[in-house]
C-alpha positions as CSV (number, residue, x, y, z in Angstrom):
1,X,89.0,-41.0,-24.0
2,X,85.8,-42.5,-22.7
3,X,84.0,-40.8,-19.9
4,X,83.2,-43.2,-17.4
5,X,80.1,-42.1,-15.0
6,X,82.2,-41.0,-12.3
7,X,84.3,-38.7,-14.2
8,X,80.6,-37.4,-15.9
9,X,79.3,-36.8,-12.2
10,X,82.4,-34.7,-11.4
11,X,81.6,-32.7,-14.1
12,X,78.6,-32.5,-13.3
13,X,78.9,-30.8,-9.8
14,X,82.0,-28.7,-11.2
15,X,79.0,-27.3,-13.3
16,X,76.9,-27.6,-10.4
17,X,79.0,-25.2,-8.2
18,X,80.1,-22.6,-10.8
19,X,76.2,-21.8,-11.5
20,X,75.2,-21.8,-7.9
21,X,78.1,-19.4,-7.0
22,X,77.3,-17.1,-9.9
23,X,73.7,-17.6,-8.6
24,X,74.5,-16.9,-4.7
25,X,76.4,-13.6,-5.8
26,X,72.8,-12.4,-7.7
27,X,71.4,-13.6,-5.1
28,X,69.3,-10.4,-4.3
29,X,68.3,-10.0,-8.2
30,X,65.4,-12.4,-7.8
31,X,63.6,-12.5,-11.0
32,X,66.4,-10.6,-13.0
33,X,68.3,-12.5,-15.5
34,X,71.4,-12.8,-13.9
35,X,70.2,-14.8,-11.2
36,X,68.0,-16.7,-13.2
37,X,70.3,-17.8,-15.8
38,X,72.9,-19.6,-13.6
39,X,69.8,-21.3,-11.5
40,X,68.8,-22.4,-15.1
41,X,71.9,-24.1,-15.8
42,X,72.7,-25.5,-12.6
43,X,68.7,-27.2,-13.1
44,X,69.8,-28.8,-16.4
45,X,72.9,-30.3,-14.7
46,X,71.1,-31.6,-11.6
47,X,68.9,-32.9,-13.8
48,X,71.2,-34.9,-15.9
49,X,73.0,-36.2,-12.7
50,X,69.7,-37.2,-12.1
51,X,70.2,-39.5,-15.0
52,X,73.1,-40.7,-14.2
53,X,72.0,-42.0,-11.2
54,X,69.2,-44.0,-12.7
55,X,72.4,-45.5,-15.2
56,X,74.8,-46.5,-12.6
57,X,73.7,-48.9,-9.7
58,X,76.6,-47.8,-7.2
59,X,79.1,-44.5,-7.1
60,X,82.6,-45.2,-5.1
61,X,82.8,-43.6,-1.7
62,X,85.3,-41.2,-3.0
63,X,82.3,-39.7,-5.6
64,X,79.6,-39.2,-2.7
65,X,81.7,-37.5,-0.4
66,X,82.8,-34.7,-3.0
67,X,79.7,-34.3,-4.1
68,X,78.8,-33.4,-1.0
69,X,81.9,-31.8,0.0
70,X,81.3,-29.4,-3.2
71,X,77.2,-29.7,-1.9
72,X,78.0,-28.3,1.0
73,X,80.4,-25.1,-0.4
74,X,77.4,-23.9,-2.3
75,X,75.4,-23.8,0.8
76,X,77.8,-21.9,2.6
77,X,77.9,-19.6,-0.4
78,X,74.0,-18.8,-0.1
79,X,74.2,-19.3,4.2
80,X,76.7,-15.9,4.0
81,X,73.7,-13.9,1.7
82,X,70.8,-11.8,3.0
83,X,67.3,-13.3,2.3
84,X,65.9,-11.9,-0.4
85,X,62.1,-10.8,-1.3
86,X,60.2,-14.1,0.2
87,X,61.1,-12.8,3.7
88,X,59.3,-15.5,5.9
89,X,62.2,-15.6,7.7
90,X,61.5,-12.2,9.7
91,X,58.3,-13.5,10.4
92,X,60.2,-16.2,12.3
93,X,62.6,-13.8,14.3
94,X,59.1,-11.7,15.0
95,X,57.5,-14.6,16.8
96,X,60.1,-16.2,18.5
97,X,61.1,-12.6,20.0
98,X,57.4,-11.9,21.1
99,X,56.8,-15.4,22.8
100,X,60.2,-14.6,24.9
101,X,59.0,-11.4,25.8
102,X,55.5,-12.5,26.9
103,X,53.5,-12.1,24.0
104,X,51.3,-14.6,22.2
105,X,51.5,-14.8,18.2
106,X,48.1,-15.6,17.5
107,X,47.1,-12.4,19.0
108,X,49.5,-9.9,18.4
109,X,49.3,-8.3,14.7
110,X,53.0,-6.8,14.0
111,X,51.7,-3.5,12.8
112,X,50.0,-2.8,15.9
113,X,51.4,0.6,16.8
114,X,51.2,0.1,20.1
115,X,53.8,-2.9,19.4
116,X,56.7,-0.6,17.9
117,X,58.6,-0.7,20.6
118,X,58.9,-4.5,20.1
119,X,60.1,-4.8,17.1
120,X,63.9,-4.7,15.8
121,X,65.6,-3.5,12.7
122,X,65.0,-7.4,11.2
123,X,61.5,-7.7,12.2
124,X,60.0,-4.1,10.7
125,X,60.2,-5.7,7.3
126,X,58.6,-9.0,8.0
127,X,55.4,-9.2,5.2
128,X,52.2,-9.5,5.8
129,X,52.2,-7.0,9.1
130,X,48.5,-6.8,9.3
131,X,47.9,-10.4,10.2
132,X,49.2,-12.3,13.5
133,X,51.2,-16.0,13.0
134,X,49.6,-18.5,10.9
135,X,52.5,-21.1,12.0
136,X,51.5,-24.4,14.0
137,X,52.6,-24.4,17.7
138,X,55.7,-26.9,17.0
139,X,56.8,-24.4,14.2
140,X,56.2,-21.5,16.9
141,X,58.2,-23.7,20.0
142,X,61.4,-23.9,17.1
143,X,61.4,-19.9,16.9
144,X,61.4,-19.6,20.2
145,X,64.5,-21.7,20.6
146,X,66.4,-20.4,18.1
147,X,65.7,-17.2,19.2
148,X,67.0,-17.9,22.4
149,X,70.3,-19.0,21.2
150,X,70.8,-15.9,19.6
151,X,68.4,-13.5,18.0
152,X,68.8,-13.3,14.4
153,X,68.0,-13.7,10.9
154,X,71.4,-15.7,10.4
155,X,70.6,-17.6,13.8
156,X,67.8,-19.2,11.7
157,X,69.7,-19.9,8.7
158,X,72.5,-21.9,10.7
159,X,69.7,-24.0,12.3
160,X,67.9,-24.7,8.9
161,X,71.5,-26.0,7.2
162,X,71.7,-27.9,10.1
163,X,68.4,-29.9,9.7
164,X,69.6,-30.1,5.7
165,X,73.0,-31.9,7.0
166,X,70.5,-34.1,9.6
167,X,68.6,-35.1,6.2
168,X,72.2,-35.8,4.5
169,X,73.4,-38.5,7.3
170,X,69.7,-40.0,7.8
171,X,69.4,-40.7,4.1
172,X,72.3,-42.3,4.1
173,X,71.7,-44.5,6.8
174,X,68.8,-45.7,5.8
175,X,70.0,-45.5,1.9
176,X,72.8,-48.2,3.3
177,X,70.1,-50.0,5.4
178,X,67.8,-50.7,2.5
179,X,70.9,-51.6,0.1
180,X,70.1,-48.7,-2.1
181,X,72.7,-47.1,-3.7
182,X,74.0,-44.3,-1.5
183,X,74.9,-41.9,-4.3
184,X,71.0,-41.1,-4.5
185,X,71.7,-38.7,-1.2
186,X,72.8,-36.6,-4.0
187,X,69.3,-36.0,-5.5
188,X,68.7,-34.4,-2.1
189,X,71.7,-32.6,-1.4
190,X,72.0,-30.6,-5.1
191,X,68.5,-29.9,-5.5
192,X,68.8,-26.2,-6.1
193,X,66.0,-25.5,-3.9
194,X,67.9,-26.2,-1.3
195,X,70.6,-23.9,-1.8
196,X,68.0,-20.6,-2.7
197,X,65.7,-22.1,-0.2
198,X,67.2,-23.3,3.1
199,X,70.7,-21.7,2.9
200,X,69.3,-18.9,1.4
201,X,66.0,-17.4,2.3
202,X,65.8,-20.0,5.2
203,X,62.3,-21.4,5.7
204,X,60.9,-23.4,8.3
205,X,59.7,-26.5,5.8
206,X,63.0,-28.4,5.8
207,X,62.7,-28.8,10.0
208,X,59.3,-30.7,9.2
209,X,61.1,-32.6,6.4
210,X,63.5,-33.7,8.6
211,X,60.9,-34.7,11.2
212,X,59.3,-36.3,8.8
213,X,62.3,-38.6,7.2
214,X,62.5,-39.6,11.3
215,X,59.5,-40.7,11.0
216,X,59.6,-43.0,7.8
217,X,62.7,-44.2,9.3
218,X,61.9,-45.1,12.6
219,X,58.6,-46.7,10.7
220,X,60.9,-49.1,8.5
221,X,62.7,-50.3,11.4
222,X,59.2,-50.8,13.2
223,X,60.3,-48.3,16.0
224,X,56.4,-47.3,15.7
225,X,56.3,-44.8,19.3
226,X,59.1,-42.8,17.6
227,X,57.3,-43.0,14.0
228,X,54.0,-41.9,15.8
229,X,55.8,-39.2,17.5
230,X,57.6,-37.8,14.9
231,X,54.8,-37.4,12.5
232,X,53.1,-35.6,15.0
233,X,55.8,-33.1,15.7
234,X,55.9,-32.6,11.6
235,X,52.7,-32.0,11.0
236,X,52.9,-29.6,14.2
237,X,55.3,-27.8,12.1
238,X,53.2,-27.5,9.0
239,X,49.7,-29.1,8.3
240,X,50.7,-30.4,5.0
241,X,52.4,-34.2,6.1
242,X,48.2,-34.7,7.5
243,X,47.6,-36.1,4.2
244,X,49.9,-38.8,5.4
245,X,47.8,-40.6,7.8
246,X,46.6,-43.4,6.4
247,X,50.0,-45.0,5.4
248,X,50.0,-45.1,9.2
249,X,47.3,-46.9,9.9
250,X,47.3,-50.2,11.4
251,X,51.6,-49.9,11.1
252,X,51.3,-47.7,14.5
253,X,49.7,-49.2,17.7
254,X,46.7,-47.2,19.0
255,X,48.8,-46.1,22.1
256,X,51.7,-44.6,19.7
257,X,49.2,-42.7,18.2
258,X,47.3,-41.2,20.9
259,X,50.6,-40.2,22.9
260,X,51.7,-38.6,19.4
261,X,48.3,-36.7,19.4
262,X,48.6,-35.4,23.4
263,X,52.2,-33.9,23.0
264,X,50.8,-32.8,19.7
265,X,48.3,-31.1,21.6
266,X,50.4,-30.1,24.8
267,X,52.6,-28.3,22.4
268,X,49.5,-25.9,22.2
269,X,49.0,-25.3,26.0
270,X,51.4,-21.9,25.5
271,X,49.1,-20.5,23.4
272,X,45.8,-21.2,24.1
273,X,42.9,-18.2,24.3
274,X,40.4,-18.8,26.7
275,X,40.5,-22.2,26.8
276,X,41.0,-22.4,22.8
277,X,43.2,-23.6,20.5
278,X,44.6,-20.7,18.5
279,X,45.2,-20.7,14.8
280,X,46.4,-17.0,14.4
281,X,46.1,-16.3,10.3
282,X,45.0,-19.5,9.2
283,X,41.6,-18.8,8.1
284,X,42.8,-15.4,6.6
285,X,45.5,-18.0,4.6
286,X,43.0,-19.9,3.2
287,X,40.7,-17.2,2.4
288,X,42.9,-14.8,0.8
289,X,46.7,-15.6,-0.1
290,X,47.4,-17.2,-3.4
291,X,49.7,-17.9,-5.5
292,X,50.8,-20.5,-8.7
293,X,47.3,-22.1,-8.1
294,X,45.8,-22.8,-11.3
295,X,43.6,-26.2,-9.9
296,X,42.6,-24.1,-6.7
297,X,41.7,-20.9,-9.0
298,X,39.7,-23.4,-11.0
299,X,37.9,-24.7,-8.4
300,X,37.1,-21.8,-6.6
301,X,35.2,-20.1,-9.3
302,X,32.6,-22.9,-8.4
303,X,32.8,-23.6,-4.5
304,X,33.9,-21.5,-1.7
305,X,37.7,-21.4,-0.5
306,X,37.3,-22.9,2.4
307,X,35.3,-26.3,0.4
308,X,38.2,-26.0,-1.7
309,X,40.9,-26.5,0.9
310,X,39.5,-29.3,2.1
311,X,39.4,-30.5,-1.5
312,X,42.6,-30.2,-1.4
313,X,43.5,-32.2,2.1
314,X,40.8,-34.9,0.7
315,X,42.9,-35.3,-2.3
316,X,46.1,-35.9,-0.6
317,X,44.1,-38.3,1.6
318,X,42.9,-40.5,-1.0
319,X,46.4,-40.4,-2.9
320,X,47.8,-41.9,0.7
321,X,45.1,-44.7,0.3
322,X,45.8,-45.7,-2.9
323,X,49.8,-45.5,-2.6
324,X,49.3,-47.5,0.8
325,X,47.5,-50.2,-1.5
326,X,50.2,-50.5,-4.1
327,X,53.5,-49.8,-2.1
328,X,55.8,-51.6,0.5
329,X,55.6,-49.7,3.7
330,X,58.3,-47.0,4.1
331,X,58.5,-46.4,0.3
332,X,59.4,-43.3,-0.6
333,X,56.8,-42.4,-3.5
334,X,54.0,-43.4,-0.9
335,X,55.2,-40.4,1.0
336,X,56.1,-38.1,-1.8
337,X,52.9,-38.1,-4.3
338,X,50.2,-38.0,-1.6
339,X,51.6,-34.0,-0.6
340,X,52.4,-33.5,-4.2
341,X,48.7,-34.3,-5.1
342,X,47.5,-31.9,-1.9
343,X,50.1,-29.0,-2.8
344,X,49.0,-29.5,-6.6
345,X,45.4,-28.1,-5.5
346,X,46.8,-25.8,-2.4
347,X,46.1,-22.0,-2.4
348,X,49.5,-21.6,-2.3
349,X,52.3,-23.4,-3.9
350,X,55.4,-21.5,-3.4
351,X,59.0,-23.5,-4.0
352,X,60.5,-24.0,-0.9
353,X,56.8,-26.1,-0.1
354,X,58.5,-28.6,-2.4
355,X,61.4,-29.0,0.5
356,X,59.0,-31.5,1.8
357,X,59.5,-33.4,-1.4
358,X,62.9,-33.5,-1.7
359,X,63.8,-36.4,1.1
360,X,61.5,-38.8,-1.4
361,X,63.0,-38.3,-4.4
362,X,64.8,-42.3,-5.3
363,X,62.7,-43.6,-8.2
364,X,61.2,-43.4,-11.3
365,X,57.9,-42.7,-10.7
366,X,59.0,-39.7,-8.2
367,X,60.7,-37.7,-11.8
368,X,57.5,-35.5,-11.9
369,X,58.2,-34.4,-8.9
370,X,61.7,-33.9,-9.3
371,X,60.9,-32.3,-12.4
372,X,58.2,-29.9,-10.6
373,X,61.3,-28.9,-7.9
374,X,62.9,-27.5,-11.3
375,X,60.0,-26.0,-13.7
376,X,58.4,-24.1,-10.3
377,X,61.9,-21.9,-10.2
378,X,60.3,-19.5,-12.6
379,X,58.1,-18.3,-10.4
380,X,61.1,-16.5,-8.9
381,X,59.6,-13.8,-11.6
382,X,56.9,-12.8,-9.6
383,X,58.9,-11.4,-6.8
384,X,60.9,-9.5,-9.6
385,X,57.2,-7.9,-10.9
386,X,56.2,-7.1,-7.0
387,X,59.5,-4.7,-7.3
388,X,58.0,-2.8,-10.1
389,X,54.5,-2.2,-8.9
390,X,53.2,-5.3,-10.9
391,X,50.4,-7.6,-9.5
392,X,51.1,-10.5,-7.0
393,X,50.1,-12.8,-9.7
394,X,52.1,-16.0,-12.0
395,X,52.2,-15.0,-15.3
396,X,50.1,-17.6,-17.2
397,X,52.8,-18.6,-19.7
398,X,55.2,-19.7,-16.7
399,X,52.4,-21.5,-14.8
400,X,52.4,-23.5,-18.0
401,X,55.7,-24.2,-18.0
402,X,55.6,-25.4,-14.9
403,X,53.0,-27.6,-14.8
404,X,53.2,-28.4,-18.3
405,X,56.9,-29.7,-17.7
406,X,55.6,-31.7,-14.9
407,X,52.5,-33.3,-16.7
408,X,54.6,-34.4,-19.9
409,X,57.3,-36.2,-17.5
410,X,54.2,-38.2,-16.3
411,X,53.0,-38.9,-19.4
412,X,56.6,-39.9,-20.5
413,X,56.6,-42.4,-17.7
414,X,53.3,-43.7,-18.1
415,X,53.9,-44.4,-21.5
416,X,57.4,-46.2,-21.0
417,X,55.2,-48.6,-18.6
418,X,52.6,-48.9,-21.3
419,X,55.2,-50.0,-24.1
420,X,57.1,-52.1,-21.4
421,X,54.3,-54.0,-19.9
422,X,52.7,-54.6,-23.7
423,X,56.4,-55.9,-24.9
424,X,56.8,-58.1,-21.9
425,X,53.0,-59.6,-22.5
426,X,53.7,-59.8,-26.2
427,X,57.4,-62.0,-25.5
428,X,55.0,-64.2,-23.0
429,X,52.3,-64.9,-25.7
430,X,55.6,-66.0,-27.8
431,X,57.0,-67.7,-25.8
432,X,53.7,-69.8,-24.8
């Protein structure tokens, strides 16, 4: 009996959601082989669904829905697990509980002992005590809220799921609207960073990929105030969608821009010191975290940090420019490679910065990336070392194959084009 491509894709996610339970359940063994085997797996079947979708033009109604039926029983798997080691999440709890009681987070440093009193059993073990918030205001506005619903670690995780569902539903509006096939929603919904890294460990970038998906939709359907708007409020979430600007040039009026920019900048007015804008940690970021950073470690052994941040932003910039120059506005590798190409020279890449990624992930020339959601798991390792007293470091054999894995897809694709393009002139010349 012949498989047809449906039956393949339920296989597929029957695979799928036996890994990712096994994985949910070894949840807190970070970095220990038996959370990293079933992550493995569950990578090598995403990845041929991956091809399956490239294959098949359309999927029946029928195949979407359980995959995301079965999409969305992992996530509740990971949603009922404690965080484990990359513990942002307290962070988040920290800060929205200090703004409520009256407290500004780019002043107060958590280990302040004459802060105890403020903290709560979720919020002692945030990391990085000795440093106040380096989040952006609109970041710092969603803590607050969420904290004001209800107080909690799992508070957070319920509203991150949520924004992933948001993601789910827009993608397939505007999958419909642009006569895409709508199965690709699945390249987004079992990704298994989503599972470890919004159900699980819950982490603020999938509110700004959401925000930002509004944005490339609204821009499409030439709603340009609400595109303005909600690139602003993304990039008030996390600096890295800034790299974005110029695909937004001339496609938003001046007036959607500059109102984007003042509630940008109201979002501020809580927090400012004397009259200036705060940025809490950011310096101390940029000057000393790092991690999986091979082009930044590079680089820095010539210039200083902060020339090689900018380097960094620059890069991302002139990646918009040239995407803007060879693709139709609202496509989703103009969006994708210009924060690939910034994160690729960042300080610090850790996997859930990918979540940003994941929305733009529909076409061929986006498998890199896709490829990079997958080879960067193995830096789960490092937070397996940190439990045994080893350094903070990637191992240099794992950087490899990560970026290795992502540099030989490239080359793969390039080279496909190359043979295509020279078989296509060669049948012209024949033909002449």
């Amino acid at each position: 009996m012949k498989l047809t491509p449906s039956h393949r894709l339920y296989g597929l996610s029957a695979i799928l959601l036996v890994a990712l339970t096994i994985c949910s359940r070894n949840f807190s063994r970070t970095g220990e082989a038996s959370f990293f085997i079933p992550l493995a797996v569950a990578g090598v079947a995403y990845v041929l669904a991956i091809r399956e979708f490239f294959s098949t033009p359309r999927f029946t109604l029928r195949v979407i829905v359980v995959g995301l039926v079965l999409a969305a029983l992992w996530h509740l798997l990971f949603l009922l697990m404690a965080p484990r080691l990359d513990d942002d999440i307290h962070r988040y709890v920290w800060d929205g509980r200090v703004q409520r009681l009256g407290y500004n987070p780019y002043i107060v440093v958590p280990s302040d002992p004459a802060l105890g009193a403020l903290h709560t059993p979720e919020t002692r073990t945030l990391n990085n005590p000795e440093v106040p918030s380096p989040y952006p205001a609109g970041a710092q506005l969603f803590f607050r809220a969420v904290t004001a619903v209800h107080e909690s670690i799992f508070a957070f995780k319920i509203a991150f799921v949520a924004c992933d569902f948001a993601i789910v539903l827009l993608l397939l509006n505007v999958l419909r609207r642009s006569g895409q096939g709508e199965h690709w929603v699945l390249a987004f919904a079992w990704n298994p960073l989503l599972a470890t890294e919004v159900a699980g460990s819950g982490h603020i970038d999938i509110v700004g990929a959401l925000l930002l998906l509004v944005s490339v939709a609204a821009l499409v359907r030439r709603w340009r105030a609400v595109a303005a708007l909600a690139f602003g409020l993304a990039v008030a979430v996390k600096f890295l969608p800034i790299v974005l600007l110029p695909l937004y040039w001339k496609r938003v009026r001046m007036r959607d821009g500059l109102l984007a920019t003042v509630v940008v900048g109201l979002l501020y007015l809580p927090f400012l010191n004397h009259g200036r804008i705060p940025i809490g940690s950011l310096g101390t970021y940029v000057q000393r975290f790092r991690f999986n950073d091979p082009v930044f470690a590079t680089l820095e052994r010539v210039a200083a940090p902060q020339l090689v941040a900018g380097l960094a932003v620059l890069v991302g910039f002139l990646t918009a420019i040239w995407m803007r120059r060879k693709s139709a506005q609202g496509s989703p590798d103009a969006f994708a490679w210009p924060m690939a190409a910034s994160l690729l020279c960042a300080p610090v890449v850790y996997p859930w910065y990918l979540l940003w990624l994941l929305p733009f992930i529909k076409s061929t020339s986006t498998v890199p990336i896709m490829i990079w959601t997958l080879s960067i798991i193995p830096t789960y390792y490092v937070w397996q070392l940190r439990t045994v007293g080893r350094p903070w470091l990637v191992p240099g054999w794992i950087m490899m194959l990560e970026y290795g894995s992502v540099a030989i897809a490239a080359a793969i694709i390039v080279l496909r084009r190359i043979t295509r393009s020279a078989a296509l002139q060669c049948s012209a010349d024949q033909a002449e």
